[in-house]
DONU-607428 format. One record per residue: residue in one letter; x, y, z of N, C-alpha, C in turn. Coordinates in nm, 3 decimals. Each point is the difference from the previous one (the first is absolute). Layout:
BEGIN
REC  code      n.x      n.y      n.z     ca.x     ca.y     ca.z      c.x      c.y      c.z
REC     A        X        Y        Z        X        Y        Z        X        Y        Z
...
# end
This chain:
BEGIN
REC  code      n.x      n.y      n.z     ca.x     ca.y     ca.z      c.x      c.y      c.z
REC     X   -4.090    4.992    3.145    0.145   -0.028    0.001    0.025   -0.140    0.054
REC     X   -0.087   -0.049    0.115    0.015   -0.118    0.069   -0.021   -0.108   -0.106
REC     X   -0.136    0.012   -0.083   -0.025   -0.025   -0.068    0.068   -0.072   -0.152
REC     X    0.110    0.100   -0.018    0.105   -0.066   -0.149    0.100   -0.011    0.076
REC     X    0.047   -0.001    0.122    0.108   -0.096    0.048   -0.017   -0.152    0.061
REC     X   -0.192    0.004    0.001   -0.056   -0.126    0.007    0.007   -0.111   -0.110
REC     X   -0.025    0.090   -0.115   -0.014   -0.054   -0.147    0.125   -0.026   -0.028
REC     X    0.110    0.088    0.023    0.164   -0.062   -0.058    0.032   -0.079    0.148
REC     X   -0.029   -0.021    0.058    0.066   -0.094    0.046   -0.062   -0.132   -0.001
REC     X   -0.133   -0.024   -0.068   -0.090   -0.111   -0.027    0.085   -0.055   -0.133
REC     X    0.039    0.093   -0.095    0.067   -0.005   -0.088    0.159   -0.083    0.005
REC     X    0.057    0.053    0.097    0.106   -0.032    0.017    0.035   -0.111    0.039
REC     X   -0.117   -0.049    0.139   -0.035   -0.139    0.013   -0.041   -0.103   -0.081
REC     X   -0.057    0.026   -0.118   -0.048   -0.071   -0.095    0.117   -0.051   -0.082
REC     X    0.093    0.114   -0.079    0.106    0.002   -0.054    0.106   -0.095    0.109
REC     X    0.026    0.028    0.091    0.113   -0.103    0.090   -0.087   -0.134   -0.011
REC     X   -0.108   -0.046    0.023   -0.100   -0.146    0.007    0.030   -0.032   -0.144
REC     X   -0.005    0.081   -0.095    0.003   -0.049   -0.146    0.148   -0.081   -0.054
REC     X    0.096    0.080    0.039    0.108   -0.006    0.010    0.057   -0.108    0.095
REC     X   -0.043   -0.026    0.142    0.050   -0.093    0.047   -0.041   -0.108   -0.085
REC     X   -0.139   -0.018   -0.047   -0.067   -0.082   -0.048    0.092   -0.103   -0.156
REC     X    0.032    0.124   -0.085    0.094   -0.019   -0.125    0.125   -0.070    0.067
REC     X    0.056    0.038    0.089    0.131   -0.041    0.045   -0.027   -0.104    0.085
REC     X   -0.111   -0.066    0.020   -0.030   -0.118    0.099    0.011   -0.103   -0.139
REC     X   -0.062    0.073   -0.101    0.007   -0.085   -0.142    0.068   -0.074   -0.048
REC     X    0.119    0.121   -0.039    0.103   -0.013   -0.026    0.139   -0.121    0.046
REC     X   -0.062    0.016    0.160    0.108   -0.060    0.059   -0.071   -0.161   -0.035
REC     X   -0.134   -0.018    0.033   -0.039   -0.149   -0.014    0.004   -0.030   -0.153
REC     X    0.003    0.069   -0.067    0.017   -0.060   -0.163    0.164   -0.007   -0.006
REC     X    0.112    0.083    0.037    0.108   -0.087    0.042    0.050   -0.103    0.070
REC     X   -0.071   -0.024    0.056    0.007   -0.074    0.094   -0.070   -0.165   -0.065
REC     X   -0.112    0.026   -0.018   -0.041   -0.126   -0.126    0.094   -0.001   -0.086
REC     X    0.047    0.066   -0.084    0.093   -0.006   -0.150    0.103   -0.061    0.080
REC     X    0.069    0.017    0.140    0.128   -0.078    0.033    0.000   -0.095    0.042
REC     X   -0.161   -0.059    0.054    0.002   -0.136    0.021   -0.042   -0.106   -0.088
REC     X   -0.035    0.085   -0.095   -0.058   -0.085   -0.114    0.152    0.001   -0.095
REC     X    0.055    0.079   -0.023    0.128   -0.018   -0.020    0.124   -0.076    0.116
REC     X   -0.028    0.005    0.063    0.118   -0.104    0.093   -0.050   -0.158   -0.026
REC     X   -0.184    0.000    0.005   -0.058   -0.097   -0.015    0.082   -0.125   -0.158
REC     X   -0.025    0.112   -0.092    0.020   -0.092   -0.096    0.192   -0.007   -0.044
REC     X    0.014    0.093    0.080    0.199   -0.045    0.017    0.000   -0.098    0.083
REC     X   -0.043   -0.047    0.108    0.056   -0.030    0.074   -0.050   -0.194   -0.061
REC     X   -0.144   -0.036   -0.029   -0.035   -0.080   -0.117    0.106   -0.042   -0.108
REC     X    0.017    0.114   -0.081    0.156   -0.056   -0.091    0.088   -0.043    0.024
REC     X    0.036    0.079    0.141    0.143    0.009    0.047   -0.008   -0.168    0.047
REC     X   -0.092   -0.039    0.054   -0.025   -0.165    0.062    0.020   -0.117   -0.146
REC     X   -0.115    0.065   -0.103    0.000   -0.073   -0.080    0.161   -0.032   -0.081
REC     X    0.074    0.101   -0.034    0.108    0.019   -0.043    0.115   -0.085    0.080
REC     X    0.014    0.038    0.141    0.061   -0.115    0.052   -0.058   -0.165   -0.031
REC     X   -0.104    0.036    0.001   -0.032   -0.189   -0.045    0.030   -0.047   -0.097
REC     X    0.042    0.098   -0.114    0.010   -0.062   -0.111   -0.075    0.007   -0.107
REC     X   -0.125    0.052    0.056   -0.162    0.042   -0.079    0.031    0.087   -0.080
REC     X    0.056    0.046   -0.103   -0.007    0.140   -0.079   -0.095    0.045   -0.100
REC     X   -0.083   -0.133    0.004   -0.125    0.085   -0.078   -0.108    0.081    0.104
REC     X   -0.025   -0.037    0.119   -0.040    0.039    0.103    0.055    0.120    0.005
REC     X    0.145    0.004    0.020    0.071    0.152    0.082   -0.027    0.084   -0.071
REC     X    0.000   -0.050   -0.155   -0.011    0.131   -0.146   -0.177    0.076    0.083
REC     X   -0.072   -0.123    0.001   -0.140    0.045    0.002   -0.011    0.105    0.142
REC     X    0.060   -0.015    0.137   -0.046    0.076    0.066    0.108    0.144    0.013
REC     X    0.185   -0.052   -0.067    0.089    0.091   -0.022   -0.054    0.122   -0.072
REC     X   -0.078   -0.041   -0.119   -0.066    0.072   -0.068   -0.081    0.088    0.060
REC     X   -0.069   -0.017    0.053   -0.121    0.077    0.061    0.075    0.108    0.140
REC     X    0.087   -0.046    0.080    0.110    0.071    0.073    0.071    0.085   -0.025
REC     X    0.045   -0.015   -0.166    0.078    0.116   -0.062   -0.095    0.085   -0.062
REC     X   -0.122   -0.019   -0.038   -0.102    0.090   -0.043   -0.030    0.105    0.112
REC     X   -0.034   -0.061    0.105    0.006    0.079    0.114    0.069    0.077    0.073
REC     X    0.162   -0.026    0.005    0.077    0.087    0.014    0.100   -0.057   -0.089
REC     X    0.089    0.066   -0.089    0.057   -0.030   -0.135    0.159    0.095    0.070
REC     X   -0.006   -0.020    0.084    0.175    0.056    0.049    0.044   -0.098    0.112
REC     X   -0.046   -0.076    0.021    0.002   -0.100    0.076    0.124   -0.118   -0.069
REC     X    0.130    0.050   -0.033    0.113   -0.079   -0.065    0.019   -0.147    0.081
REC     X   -0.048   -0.069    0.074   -0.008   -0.152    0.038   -0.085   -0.040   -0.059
REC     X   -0.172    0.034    0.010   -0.088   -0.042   -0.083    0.051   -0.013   -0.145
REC     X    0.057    0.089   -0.051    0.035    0.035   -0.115    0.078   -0.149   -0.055
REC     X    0.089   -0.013    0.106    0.156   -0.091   -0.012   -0.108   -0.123   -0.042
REC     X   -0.035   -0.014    0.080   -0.092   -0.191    0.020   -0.095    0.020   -0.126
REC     X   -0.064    0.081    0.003   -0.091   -0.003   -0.134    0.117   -0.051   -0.137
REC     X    0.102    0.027   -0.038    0.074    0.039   -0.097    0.074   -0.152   -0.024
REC     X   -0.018   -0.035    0.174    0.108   -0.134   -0.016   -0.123   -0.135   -0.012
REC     X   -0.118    0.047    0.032   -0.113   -0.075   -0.028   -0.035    0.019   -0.152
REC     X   -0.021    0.073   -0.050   -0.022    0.001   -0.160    0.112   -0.026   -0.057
REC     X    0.190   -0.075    0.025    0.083    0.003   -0.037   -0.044   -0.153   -0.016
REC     X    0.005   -0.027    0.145   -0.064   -0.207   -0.001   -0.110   -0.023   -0.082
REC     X   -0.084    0.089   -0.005   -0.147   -0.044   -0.077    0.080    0.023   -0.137
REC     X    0.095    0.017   -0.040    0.009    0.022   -0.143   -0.039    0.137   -0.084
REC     X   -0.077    0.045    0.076   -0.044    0.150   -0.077    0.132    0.120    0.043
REC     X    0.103   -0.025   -0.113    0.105    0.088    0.013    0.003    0.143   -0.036
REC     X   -0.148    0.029   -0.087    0.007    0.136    0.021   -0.027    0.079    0.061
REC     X   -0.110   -0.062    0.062   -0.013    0.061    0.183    0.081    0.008    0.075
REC     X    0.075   -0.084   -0.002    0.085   -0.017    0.106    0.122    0.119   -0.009
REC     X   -0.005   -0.002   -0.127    0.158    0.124   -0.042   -0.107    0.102    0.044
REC     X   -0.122    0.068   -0.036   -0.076    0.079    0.018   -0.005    0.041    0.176
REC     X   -0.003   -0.116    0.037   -0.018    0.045    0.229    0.149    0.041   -0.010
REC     X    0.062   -0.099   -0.046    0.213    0.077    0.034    0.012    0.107    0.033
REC     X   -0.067    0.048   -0.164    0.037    0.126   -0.019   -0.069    0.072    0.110
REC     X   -0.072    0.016    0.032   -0.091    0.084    0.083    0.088   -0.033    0.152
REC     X    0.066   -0.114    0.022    0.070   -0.024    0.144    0.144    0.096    0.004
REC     X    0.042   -0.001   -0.197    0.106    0.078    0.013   -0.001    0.145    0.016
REC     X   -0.135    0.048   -0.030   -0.032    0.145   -0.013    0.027    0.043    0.165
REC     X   -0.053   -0.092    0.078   -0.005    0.064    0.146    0.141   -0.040    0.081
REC     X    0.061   -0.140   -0.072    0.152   -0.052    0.057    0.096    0.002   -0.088
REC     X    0.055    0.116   -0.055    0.047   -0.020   -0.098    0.116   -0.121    0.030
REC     X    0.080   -0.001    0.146    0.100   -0.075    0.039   -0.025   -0.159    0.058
REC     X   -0.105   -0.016   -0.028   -0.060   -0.151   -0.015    0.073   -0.075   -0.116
REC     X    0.099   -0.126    0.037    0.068   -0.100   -0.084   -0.083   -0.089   -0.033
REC     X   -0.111   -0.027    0.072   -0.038   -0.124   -0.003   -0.107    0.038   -0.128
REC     X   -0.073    0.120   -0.026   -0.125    0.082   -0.031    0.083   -0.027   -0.154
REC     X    0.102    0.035    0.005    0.066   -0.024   -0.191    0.047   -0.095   -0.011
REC     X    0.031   -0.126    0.070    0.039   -0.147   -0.018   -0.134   -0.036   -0.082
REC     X   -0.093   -0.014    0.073   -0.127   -0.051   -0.042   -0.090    0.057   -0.083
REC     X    0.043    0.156    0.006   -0.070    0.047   -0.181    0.122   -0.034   -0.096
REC     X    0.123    0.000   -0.005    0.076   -0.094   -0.108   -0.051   -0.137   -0.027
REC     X   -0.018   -0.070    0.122   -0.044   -0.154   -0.043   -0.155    0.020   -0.043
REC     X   -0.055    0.070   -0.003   -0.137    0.050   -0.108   -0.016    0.020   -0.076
REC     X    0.159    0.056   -0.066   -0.043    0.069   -0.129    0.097   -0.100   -0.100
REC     X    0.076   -0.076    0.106    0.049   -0.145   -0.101   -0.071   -0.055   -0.026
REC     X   -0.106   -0.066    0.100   -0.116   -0.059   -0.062   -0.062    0.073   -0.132
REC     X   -0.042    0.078    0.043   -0.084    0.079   -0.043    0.041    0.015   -0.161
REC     X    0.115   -0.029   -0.006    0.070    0.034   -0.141   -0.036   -0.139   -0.063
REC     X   -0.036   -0.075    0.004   -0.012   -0.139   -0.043   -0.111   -0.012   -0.044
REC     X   -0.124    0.122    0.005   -0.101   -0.009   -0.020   -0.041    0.005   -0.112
REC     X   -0.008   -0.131   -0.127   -0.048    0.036   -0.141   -0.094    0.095   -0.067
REC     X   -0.098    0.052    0.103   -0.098    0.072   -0.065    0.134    0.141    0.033
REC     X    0.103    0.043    0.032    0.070    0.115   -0.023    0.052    0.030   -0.079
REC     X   -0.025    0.147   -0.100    0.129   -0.009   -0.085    0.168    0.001   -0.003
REC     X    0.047   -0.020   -0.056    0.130    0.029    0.029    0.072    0.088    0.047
REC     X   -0.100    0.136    0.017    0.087    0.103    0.032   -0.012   -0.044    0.145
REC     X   -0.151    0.017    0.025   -0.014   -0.040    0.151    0.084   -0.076    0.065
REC     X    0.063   -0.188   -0.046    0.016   -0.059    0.041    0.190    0.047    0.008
REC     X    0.060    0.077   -0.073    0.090    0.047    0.058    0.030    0.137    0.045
REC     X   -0.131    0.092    0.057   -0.017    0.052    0.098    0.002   -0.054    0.121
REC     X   -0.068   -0.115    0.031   -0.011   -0.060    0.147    0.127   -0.040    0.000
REC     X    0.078   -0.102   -0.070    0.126   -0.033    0.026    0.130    0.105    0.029
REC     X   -0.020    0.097   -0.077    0.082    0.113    0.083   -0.051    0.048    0.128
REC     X   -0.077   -0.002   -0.041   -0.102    0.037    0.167    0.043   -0.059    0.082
REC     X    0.010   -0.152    0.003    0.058   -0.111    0.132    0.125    0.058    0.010
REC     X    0.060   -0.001   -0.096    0.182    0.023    0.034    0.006    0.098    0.061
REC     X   -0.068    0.112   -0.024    0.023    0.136    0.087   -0.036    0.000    0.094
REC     X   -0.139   -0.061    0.042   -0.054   -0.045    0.148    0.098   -0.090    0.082
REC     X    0.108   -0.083   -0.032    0.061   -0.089    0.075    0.140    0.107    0.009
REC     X    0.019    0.102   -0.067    0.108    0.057    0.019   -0.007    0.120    0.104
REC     X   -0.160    0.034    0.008   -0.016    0.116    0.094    0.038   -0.069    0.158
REC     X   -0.117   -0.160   -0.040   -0.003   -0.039    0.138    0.137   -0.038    0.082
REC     X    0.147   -0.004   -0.107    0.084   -0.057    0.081    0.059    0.161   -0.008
REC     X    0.019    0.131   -0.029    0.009    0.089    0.054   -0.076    0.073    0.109
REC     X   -0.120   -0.102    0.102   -0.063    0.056    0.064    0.104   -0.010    0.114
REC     X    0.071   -0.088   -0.011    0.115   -0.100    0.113    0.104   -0.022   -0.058
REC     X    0.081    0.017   -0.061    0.137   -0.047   -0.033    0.066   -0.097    0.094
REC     X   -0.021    0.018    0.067    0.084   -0.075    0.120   -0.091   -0.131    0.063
REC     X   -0.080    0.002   -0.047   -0.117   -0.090    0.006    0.005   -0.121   -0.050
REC     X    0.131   -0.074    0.043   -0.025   -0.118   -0.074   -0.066   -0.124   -0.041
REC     X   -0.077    0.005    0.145   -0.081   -0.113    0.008   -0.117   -0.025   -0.105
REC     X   -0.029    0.208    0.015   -0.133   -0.017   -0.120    0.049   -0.018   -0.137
REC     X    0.144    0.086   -0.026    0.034    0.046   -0.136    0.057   -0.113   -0.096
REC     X    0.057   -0.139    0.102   -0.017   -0.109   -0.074   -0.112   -0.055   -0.060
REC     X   -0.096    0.018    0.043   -0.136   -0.036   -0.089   -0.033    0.077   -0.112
REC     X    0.025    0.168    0.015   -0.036    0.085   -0.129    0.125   -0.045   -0.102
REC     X    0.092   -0.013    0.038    0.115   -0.015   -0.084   -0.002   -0.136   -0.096
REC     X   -0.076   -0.099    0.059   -0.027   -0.095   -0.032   -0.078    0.004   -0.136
REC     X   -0.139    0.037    0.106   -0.144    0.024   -0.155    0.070    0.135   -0.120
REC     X    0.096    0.061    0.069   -0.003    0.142   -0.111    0.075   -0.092   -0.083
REC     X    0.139   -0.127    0.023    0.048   -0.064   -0.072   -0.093   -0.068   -0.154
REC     X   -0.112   -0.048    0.085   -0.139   -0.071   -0.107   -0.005    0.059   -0.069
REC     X   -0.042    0.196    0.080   -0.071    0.061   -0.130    0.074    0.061   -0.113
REC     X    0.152   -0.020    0.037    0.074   -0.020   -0.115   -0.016   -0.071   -0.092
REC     X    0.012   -0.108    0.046    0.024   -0.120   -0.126   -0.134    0.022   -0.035
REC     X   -0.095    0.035    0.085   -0.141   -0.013   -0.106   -0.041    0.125   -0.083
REC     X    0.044    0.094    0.010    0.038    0.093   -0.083    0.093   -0.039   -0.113
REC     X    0.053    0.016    0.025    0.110   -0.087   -0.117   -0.082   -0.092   -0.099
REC     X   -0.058   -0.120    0.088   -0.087   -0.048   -0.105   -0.068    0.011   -0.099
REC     X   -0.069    0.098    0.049   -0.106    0.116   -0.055    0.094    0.077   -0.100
REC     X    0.089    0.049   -0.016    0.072    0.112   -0.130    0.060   -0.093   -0.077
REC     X   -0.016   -0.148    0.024    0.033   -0.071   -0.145   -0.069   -0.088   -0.047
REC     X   -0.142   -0.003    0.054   -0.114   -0.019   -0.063    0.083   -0.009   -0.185
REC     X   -0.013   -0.028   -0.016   -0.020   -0.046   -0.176   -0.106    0.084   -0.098
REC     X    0.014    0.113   -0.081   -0.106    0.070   -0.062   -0.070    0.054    0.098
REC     X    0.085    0.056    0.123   -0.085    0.102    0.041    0.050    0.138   -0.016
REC     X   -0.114    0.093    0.009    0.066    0.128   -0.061    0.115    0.028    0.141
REC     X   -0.019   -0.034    0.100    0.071    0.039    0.137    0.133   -0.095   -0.041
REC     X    0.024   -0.084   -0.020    0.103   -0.053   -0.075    0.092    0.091    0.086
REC     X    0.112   -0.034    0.120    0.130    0.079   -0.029    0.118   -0.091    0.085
REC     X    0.066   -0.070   -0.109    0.112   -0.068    0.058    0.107    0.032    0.072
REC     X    0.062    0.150    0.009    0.120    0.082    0.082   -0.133   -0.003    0.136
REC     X   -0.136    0.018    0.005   -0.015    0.049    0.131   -0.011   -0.135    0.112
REC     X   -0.022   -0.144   -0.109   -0.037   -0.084    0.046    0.120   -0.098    0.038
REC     X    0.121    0.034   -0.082    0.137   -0.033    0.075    0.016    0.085    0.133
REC     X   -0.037    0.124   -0.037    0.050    0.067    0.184   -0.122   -0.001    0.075
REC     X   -0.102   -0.077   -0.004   -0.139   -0.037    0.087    0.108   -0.138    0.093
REC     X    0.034   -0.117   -0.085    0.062   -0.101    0.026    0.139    0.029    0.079
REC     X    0.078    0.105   -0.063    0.124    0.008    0.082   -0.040    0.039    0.155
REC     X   -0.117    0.139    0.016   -0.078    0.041    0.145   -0.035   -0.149    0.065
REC     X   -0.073   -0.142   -0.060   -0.009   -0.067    0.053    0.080   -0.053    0.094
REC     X    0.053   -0.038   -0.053    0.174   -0.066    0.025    0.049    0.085    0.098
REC     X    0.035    0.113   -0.022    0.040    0.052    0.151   -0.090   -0.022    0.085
REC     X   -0.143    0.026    0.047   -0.062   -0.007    0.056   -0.009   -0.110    0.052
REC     X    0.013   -0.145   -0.062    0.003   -0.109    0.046    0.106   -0.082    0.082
REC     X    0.089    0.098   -0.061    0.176   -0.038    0.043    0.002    0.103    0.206
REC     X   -0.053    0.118   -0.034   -0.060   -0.019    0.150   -0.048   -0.041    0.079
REC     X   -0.095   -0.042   -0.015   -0.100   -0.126    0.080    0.107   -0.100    0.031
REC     X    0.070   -0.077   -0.113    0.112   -0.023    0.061    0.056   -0.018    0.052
REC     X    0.056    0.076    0.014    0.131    0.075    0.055   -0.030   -0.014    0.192
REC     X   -0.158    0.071    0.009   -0.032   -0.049    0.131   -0.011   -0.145    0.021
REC     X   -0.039   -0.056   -0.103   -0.052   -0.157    0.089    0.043   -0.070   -0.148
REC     X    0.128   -0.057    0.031    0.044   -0.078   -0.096   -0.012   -0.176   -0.084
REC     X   -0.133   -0.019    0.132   -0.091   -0.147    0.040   -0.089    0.018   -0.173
REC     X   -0.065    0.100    0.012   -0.089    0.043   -0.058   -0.031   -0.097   -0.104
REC     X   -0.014   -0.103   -0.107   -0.008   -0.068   -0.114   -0.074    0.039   -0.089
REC     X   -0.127    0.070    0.082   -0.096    0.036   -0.105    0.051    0.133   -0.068
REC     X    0.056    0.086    0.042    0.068    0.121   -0.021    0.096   -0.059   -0.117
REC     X    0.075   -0.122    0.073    0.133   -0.039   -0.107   -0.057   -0.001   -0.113
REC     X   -0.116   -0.115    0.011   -0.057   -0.017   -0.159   -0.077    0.130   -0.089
REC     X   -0.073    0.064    0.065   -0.010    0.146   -0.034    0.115    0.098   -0.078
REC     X    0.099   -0.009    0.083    0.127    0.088   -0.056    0.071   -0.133   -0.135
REC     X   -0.032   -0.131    0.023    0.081   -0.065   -0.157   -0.076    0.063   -0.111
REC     X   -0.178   -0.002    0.064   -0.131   -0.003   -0.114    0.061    0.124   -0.056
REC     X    0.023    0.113    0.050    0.007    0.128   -0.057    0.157   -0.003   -0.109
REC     X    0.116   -0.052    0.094    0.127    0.030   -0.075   -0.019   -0.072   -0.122
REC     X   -0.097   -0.138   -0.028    0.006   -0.067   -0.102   -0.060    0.062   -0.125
REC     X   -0.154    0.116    0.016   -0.034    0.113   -0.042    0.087    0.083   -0.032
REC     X    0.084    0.029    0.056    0.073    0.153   -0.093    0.113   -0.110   -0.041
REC     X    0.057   -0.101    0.062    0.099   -0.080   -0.132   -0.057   -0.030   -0.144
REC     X   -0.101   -0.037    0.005   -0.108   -0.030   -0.164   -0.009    0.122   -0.074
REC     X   -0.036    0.118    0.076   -0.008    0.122   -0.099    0.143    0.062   -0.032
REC     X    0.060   -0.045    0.085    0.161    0.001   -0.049    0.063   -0.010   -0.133
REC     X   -0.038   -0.164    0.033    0.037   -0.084   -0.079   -0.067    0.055   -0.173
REC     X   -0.184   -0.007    0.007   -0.075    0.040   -0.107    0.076    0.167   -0.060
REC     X    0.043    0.060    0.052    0.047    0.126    0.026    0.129   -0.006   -0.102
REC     X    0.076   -0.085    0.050    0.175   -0.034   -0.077   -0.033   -0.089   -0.165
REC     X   -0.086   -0.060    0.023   -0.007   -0.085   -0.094   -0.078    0.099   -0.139
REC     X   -0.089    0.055    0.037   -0.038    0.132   -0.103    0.106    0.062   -0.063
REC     X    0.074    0.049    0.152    0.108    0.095   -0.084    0.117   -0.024   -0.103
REC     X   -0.012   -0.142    0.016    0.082   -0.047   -0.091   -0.032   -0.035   -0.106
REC     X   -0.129   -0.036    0.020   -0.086    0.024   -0.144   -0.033    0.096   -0.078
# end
């Protein structure tokens, strides 16, 4: 009897040693994964302030591999592949910053200004390239519903969402394109115009805005004009 309460408790000791052993593991392989992850955030996060963004991509990268919910890593990676030019990455980290913030303004400012770029890209087809452009407009419209009252930021979205009007617009009167649509590309231009007439409205100094809001009214006066002169024909 002494005997198999010798054996289970040799047992039992073994099992707790085994076990501490796994969980001694455990904790030092977390424990590596978070310094090797803080390691290469904290690398980006330096490089990124400097200005380096091919650097930040390279160690941002490796930080979000490591822990991929980490929405700052996320942010800087997104705004580093925005500067490097690689805009589909960059809409690609957004998105992933918006999954975890959905109420981040800044997270859809800068995937809109991605996917404007991004729309410019000749190797895209057309559908694509006015997918992204709706894409921006809706991204600059979420971000100034993140804050309404937000003026400081919402003059800037109000601003670029103004662009991605008129550059939308551009785009639906393309000449022989099947997207061709002149009613949407008069009210792309009229959205401008308000939008610009806000900016405005706050800061009435503005010139570059002024010339912005003539560039556009002189746009829907021409299709006006091309517009009346048909019909009379």
């Amino acid at each position: 009897m002494r005997k198999v309460k010798f054996t289970i408790f040799i047992l039992q000791t073994d099992f707790l040693m085994k076990g501490n052993a796994i969980l001694a593991f455990l904790i030092v392989s977390t424990l590596n994964t978070a310094i090797a992850q803080n390691a290469y955030f904290k690398m980006g996060q330096q490089a990124f302030l400097d200005g380096d963004f091919k650097s930040a991509v390279s160690h941002l990268e490796k930080s979000c591999i490591i822990d991929s919910t980490n929405s700052s890593a996320l942010w800087m990676l997104g705004y580093s592949y925005y500067h490097s030019e690689n805009y589909k990455k960059s809409i690609q980290a957004y998105n992933k910053v918006i999954a975890i913030k959905p109420a981040d303004g800044s997270a859809y400012y800068y995937r809109a200004r991605a996917k404007s770029f991004f729309a410019k890209d000749n190797h895209l087809t057309d559908q694509d390239k006015e997918k992204n452009l709706l894409g921006a407009i809706l991204d600059y419209t979420k971000a100034i519903a993140v804050d309404p009252n937000n003026m400081q930021d919402n003059i800037k979205y109000f601003q670029n969402r103004a662009i991605a009007y008129r550059d939308y617009s551009d785009f639906k009167l393309q000449p022989g394109s099947r997207f061709y649509d002149k009613n949407l590309a008069i009210n792309s231009l009229k959205a401008a115009i308000q939008d610009f007439e806000k900016v405005l409205s706050d800061n009435p100094s503005r010139q570059d805005i002024s010339n912005l809001l003539e560039s556009v009214k002189g746009k829907l006066s021409s299709i006006n004009v091309v517009a009346t002169k048909t019909a009379r024909h």
